[in-house]
C-alpha positions in Angstrom: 0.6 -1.1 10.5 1.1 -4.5 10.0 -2.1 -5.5 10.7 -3.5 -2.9 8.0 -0.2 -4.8 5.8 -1.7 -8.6 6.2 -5.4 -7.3 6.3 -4.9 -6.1 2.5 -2.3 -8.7 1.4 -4.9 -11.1 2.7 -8.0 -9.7 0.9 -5.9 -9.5 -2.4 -5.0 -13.0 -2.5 -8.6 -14.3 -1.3 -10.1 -12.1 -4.4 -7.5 -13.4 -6.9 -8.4 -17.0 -5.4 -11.9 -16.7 -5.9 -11.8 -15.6 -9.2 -9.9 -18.3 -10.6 -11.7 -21.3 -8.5 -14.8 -20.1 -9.3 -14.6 -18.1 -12.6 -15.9 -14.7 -11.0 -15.6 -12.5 -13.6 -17.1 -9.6 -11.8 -14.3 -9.6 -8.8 -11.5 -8.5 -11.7 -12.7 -4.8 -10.8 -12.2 -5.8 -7.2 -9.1 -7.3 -7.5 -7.4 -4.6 -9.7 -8.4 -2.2 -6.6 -6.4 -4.5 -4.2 -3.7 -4.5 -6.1 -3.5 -1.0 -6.8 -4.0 -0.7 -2.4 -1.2 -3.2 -2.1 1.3 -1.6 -4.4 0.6 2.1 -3.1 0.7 0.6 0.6 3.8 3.0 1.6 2.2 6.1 0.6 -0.9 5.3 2.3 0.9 4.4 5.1 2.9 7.6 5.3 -0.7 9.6 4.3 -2.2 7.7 7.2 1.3 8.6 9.8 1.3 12.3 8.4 4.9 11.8 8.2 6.9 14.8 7.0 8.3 13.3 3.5 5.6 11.9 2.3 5.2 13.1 -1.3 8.8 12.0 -1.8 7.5 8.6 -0.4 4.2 8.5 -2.9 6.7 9.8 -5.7 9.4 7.1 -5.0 6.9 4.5 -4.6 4.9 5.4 -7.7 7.9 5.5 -10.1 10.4 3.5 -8.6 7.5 0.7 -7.0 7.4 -1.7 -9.8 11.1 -2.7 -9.5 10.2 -4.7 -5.9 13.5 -3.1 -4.4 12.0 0.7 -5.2 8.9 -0.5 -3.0 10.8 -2.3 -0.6 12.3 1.1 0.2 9.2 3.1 -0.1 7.8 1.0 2.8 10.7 1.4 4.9 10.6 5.2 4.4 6.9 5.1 5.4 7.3 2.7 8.3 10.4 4.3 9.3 10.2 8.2 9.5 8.9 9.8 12.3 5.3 10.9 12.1 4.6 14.6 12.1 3.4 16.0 15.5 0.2 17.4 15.7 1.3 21.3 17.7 -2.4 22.9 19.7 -2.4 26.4 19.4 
């Protein structure tokens, strides 16, 4: 989890670097995508962990995300809640 968290930060900031050293006009596309990753992290992360509230996660991060504190929360909710377990019948 936080490996998927620094791999994506990462990958953001080298995109946003590159296009402003080097005037890469064709990474904006690319760069808007990680962005878009990075701020819907905690719903990926809780799509990823099946955990059981996570539609109230997607929905918190999504309207509540932009504030910093709303996504702060999101991701504890995804990192936090137990993931759903998988029953064989």
């Amino acid at each position: 989890m936080k490996k998927l968290l620094f791999q994506t930060l990462f990958a953001f900031l080298l995109a946003i670097l590159f296009t402003f050293m080097f005037g890469l006009v064709g990474l904006w596309p690319l760069a808007l995508a990680m962005l878009l990753a990075f701020y819907f992290l905690p719903a990926i992360i809780a799509s990823r962990r099946e955990t059981h509230n996570k539609n109230g996660i997607f929905l918190l991060n999504a309207l509540t995300g932009w504030f910093g504190i709303g996504w702060l929360a999101a991701l504890a909710m995804a990192c936090g809640s137990r993931s759903v377990e998988n029953k064989v019948q």
